[in-house]
C-alpha positions as a Markdown table, in Angstrom:
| # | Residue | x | y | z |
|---|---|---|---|---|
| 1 | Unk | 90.0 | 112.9 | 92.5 |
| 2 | Unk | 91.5 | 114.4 | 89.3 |
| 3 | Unk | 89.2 | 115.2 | 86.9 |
| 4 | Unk | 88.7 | 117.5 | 83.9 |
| 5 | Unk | 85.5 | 119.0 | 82.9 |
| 6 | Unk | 84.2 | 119.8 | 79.0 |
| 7 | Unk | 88.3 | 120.6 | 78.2 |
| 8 | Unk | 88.3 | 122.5 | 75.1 |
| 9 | Unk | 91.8 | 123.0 | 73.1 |
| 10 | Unk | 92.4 | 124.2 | 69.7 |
| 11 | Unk | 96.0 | 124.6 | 68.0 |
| 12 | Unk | 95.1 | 127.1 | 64.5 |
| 13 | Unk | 92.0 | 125.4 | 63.0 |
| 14 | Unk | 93.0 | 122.0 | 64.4 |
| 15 | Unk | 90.5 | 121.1 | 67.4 |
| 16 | Unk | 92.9 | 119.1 | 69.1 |
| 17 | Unk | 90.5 | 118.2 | 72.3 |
| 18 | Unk | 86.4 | 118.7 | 72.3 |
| 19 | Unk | 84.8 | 118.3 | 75.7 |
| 20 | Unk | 87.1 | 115.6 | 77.4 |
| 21 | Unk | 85.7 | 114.8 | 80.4 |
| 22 | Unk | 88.0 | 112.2 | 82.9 |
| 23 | Unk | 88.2 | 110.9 | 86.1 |
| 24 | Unk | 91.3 | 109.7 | 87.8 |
| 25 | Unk | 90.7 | 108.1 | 91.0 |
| 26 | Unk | 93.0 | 107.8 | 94.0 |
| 27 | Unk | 94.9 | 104.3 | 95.1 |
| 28 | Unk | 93.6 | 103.0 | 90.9 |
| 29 | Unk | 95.2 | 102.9 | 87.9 |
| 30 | Unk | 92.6 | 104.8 | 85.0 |
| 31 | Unk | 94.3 | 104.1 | 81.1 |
| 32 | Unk | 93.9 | 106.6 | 78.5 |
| 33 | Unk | 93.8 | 105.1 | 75.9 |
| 34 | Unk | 92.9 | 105.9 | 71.7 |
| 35 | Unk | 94.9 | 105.8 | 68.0 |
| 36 | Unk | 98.1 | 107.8 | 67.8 |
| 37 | Unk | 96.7 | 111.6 | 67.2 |
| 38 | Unk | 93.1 | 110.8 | 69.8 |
| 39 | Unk | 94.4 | 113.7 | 71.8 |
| 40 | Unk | 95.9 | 111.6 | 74.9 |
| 41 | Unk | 99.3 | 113.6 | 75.3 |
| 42 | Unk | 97.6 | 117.4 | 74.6 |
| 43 | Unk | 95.1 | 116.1 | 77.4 |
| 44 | Unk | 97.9 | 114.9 | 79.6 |
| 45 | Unk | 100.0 | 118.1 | 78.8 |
| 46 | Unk | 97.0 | 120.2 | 79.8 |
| 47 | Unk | 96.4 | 118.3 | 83.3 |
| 48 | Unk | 100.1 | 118.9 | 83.9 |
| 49 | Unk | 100.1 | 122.6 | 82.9 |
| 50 | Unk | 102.3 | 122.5 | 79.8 |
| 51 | Unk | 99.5 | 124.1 | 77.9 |
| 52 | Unk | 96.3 | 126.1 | 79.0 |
| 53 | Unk | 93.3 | 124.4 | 78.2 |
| 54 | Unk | 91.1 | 127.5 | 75.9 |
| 55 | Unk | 88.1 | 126.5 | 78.3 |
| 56 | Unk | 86.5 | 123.6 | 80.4 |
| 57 | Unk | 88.0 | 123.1 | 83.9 |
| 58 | Unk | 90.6 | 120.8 | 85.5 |
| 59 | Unk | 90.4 | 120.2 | 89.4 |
| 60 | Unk | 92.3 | 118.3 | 91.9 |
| 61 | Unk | 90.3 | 116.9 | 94.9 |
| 62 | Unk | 88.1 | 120.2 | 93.8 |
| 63 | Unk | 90.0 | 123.0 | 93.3 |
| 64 | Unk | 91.0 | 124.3 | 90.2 |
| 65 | Unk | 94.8 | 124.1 | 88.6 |
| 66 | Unk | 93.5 | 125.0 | 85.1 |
| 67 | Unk | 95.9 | 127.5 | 84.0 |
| 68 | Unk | 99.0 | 126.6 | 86.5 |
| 69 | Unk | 102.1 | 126.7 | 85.4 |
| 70 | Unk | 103.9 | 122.8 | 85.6 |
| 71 | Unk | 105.8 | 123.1 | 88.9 |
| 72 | Unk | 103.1 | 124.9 | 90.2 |
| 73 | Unk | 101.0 | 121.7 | 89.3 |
| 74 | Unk | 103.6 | 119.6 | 90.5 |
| 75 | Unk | 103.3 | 121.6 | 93.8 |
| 76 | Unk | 99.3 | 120.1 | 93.8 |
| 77 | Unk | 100.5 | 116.8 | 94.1 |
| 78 | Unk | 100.6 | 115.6 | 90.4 |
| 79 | Unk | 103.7 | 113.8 | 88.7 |
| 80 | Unk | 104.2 | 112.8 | 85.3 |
| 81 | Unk | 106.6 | 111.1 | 82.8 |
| 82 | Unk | 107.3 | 111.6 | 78.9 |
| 83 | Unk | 106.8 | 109.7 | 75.9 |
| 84 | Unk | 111.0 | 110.7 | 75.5 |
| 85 | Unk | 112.6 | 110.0 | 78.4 |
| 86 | Unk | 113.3 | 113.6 | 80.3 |
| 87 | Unk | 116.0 | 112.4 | 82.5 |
| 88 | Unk | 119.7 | 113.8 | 83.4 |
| 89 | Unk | 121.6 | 111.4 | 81.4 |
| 90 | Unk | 125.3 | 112.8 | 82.4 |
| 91 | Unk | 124.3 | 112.6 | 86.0 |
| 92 | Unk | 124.3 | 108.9 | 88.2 |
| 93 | Unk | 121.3 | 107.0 | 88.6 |
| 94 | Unk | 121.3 | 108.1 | 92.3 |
| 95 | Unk | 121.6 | 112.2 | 91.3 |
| 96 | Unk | 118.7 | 111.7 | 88.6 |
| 97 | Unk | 116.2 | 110.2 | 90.9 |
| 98 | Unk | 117.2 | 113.0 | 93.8 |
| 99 | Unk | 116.5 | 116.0 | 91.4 |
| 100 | Unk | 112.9 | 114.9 | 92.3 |
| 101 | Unk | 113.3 | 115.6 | 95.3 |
| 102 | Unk | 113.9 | 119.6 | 94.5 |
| 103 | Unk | 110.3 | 120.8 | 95.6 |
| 104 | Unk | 110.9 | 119.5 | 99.2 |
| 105 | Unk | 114.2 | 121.3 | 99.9 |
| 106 | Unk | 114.3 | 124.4 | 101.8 |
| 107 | Unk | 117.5 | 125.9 | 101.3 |
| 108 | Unk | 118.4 | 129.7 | 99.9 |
| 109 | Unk | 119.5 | 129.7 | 96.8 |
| 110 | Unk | 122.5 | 131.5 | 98.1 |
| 111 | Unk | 123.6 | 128.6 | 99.8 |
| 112 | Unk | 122.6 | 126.2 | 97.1 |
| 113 | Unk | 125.3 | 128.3 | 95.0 |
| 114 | Unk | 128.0 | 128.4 | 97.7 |
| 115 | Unk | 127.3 | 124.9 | 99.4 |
| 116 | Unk | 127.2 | 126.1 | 102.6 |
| 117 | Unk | 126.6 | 123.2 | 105.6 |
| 118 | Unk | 123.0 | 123.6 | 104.9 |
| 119 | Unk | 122.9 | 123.0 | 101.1 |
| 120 | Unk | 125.3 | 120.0 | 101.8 |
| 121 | Unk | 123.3 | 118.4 | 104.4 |
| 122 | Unk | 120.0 | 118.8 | 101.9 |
| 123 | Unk | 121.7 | 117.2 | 99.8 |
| 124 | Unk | 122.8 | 114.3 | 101.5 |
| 125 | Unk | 119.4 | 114.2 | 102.6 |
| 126 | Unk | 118.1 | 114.4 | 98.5 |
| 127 | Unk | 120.1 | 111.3 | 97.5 |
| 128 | Unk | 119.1 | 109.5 | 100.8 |
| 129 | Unk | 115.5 | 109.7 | 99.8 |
| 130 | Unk | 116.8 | 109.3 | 96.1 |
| 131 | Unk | 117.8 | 105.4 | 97.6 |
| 132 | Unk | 114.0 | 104.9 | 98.7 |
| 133 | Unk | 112.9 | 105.4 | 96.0 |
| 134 | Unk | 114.7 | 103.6 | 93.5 |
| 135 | Unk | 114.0 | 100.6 | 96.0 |
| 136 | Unk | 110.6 | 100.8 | 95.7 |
| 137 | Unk | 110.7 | 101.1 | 92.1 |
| 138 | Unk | 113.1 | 97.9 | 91.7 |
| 139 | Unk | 116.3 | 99.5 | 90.4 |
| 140 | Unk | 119.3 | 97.4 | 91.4 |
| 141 | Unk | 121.7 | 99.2 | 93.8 |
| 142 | Unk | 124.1 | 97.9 | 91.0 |
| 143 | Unk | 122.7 | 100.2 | 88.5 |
| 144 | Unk | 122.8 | 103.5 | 91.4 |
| 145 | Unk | 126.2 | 105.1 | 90.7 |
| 146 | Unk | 126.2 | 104.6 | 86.7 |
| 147 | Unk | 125.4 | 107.4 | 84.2 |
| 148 | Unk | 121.8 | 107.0 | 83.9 |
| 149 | Unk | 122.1 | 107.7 | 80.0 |
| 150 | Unk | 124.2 | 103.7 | 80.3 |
| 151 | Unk | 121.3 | 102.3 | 81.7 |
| 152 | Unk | 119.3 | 99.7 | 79.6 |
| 153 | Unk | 116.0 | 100.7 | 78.4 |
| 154 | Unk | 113.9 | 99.3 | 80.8 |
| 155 | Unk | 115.6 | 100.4 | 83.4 |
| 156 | Unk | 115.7 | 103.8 | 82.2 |
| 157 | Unk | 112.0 | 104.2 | 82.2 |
| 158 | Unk | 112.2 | 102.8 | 85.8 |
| 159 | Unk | 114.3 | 105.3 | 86.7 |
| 160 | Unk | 112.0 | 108.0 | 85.0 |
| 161 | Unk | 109.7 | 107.1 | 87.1 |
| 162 | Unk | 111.4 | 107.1 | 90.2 |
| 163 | Unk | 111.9 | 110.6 | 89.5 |
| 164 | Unk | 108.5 | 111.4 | 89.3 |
| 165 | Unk | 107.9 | 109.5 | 92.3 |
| 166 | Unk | 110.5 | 111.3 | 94.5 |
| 167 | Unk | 107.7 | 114.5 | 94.3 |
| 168 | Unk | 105.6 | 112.6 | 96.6 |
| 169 | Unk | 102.5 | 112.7 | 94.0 |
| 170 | Unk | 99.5 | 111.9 | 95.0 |
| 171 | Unk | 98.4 | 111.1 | 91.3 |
| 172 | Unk | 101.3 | 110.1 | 88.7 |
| 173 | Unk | 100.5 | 110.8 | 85.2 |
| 174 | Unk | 102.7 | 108.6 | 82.9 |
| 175 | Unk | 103.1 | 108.6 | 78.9 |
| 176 | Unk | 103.7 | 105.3 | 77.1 |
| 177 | Unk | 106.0 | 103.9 | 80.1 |
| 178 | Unk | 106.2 | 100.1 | 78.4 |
| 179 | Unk | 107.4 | 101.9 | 75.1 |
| 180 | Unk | 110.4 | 99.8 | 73.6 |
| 181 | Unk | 110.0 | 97.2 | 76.9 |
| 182 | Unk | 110.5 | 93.6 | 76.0 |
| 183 | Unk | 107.8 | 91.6 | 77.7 |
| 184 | Unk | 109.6 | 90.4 | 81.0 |
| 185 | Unk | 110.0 | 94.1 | 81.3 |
| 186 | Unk | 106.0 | 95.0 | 81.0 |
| 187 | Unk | 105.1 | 92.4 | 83.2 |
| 188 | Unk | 107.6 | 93.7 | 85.7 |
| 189 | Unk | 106.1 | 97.0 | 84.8 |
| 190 | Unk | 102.6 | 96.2 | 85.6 |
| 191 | Unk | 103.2 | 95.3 | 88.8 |
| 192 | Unk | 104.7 | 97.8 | 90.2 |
| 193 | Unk | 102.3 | 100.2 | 88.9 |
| 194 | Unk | 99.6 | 97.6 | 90.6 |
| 195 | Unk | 102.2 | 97.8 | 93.8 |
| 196 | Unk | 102.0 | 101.6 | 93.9 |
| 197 | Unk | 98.3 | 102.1 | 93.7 |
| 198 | Unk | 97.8 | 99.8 | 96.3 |
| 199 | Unk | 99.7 | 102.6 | 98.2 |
| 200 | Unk | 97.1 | 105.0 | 97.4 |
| 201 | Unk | 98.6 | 106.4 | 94.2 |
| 202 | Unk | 96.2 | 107.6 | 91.5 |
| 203 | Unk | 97.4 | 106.6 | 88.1 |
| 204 | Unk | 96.5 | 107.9 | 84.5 |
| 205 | Unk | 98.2 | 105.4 | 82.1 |
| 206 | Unk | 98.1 | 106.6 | 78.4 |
| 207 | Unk | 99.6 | 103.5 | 76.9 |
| 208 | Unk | 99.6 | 101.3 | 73.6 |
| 209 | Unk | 100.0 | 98.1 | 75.0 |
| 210 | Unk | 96.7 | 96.9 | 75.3 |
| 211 | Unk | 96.8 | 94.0 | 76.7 |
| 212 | Unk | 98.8 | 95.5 | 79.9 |
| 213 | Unk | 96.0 | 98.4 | 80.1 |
| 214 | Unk | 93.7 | 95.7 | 80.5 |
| 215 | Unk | 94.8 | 93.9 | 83.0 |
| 216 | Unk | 96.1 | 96.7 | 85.3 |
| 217 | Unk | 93.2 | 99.3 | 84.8 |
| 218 | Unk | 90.3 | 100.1 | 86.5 |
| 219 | Unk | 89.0 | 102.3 | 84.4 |
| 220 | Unk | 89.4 | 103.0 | 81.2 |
| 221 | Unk | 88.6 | 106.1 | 78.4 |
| 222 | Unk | 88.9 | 105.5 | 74.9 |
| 223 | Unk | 89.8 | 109.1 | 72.8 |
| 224 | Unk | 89.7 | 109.2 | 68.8 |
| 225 | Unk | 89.7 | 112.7 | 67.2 |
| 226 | Unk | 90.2 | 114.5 | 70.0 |
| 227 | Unk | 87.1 | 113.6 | 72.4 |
| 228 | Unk | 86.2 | 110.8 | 74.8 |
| 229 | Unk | 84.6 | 107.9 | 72.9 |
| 230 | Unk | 84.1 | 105.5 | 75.8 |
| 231 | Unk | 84.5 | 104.5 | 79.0 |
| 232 | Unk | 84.3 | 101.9 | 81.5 |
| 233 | Unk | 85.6 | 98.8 | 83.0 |
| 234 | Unk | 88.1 | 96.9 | 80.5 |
| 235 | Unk | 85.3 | 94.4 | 79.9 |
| 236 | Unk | 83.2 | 97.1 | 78.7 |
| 237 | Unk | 85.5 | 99.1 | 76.4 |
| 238 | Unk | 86.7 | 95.9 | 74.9 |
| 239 | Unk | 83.2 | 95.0 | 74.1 |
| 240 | Unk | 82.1 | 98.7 | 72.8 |
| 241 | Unk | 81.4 | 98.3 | 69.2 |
| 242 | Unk | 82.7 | 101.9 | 68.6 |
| 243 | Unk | 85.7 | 101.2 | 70.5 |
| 244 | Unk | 86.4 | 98.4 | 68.3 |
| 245 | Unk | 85.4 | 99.9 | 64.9 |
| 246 | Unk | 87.9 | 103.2 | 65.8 |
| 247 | Unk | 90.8 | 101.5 | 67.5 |
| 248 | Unk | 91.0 | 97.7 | 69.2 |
| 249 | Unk | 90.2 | 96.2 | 65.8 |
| 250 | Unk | 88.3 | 92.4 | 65.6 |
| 251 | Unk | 90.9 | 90.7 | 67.3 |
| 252 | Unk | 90.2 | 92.4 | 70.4 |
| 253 | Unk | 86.7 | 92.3 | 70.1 |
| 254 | Unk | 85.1 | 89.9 | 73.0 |
């Protein structure tokens, strides 16, 4: 389980999370969801150590990585994408995805800088897994040796998230990932992220597209202001009066 406790985090006077408490299970995808300025990237830049939380805890099957530093967070098994996409856009498809693949290679940096046989051979091995993964996301072999800058959209969030993936998370936090994605591309979208918790990934999903948080989540918390609002089943959220009032509006109302 991933889980904060009571996270606290203030930027100047501006209270920019008050107590947040969530859960993100294992093998289940748990949405984030709240009105643009509820808190949902500060929370998702604490869990993934790009800021330190000023108090509350944040644990990972039970320890605690308040504090770490990203790749040292990376290191406990969590991934995440961005809102902008964070990718290598000079570099192929193929060489993007493998950068992922950086915390698993055991090679001197000496021989990183001269290529010696052992760099090379990590390498080979790096884009090898690069493939894998980029299967199992959906990514055309078409698409594998073209600057991943080219790519359209869709795919380039794909992509993204490949990268994330080649970290062998065990939970993947990911920011907005239908963002500018027509609806062929959601849907395609929502079931792989449905495919990937079946494998036992956990999955926070801070995303604006309602209606695919609601039918891919397990769980979901509602943020406004900074704090957790609500929480539940999407049946329950949807039906929360203060959900409604602060964010779904009438029309989502059930």
């Amino acid at each position: 389980m991933l889980a904060t406790r009571e996270v606290d985090k203030s930027f100047g006077g501006l209270k920019a999370l008050s107590a947040v408490t969530v859960e993100i299970a294992p093998a289940a995808i748990t949405a984030i969801i709240g009105p643009n300025g509820a808190g949902k990237t500060t929370l998702m830049n604490a869990i993934s150590g790009f800021i330190a939380p000023d108090s509350g805890d944040i644990t990972v099957d039970g320890a605690s990585i308040a504090g770490l530093r990203p790749h040292q967070v990376c290191r406990k098994g969590i991934a995440r994408t961005f809102q902008n996409l964070q990718m290598f856009s000079e570099m192929t498809v193929l060489e993007a995805v493998a950068t992922g693949r950086h915390l698993h290679r055991r090679v001197p940096v000496h021989a990183e800088l001269l290529m010696l046989p052992g760099a090379r051979r990590a390498e080979r091995v790096s884009l090898e897994d690069a493939r894998g993964f980029l299967e199992l996301i959906e990514v055309g072999k078409t698409y594998w040796g073209r600057r991943a800058g080219d790519l359209p959209y869709g795919h380039q969030r794909r992509v993204e998230i490949a990268r994330a993936l080649a970290t062998e998370p065990s939970y993947l936090l990911l920011d907005e990932p239908a963002a500018g994605l027509n609806n062929e591309e959601t849907a395609a979208l929502g079931r792989t992220l449905r495919q990937l918790a079946a494998r036992g990934l956990g999955i926070a999903l801070i995303e604006h597209d309602i209606e695919l948080v609601m039918s891919v989540s397990e769980r979901v918390f509602v943020m406004d202001t900074g704090a957790v609002i609500s929480s539940g089943t999407p049946g329950e959220v949807r039906a929360d009066p203060a959900v409604v009032r602060a964010y779904l509006g009438d029309a989502h109302a059930v």
